[in-house]
C-alpha positions in Angstrom: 0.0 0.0 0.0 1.2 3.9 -1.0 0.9 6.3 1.3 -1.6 7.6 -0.8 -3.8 4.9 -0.8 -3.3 5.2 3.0 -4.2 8.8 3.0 -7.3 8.0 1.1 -8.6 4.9 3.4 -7.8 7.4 6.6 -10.2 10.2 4.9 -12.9 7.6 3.9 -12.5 6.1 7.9 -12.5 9.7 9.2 -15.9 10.5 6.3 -17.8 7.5 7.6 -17.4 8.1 11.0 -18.5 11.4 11.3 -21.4 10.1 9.0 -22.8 7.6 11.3 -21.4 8.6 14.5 -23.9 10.2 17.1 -23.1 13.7 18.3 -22.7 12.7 21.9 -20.1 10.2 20.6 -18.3 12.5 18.1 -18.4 14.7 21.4 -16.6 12.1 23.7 -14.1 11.4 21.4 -12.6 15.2 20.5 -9.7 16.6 22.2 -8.6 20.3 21.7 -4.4 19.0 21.6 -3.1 17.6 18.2 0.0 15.4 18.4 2.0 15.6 15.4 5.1 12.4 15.3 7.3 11.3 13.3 8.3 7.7 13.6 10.7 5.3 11.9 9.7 1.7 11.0 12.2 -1.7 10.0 11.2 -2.1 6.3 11.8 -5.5 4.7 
């Protein structure tokens, strides 16, 4: 899998979610901080 294709599922995960989730569960799950990592990953 490409990043890309990665970046789309993410965006169709994140697009159904907030479809079908209720408010009160979108609610419980937001947090105001954003945590932005990189990380490094054996490959092969």
């Amino acid at each position: 899998m490409s990043i890309e294709e990665a970046r789309t599922n993410l965006i169709e995960a994140l697009t159904l979610f907030f479809e079908t989730a209720s408010a009160s569960e979108i609610a419980r799950r937001f947090h105001g901080e954003v945590f932005v990592t990189q990380v490094e990953v054996p490959v092969g």
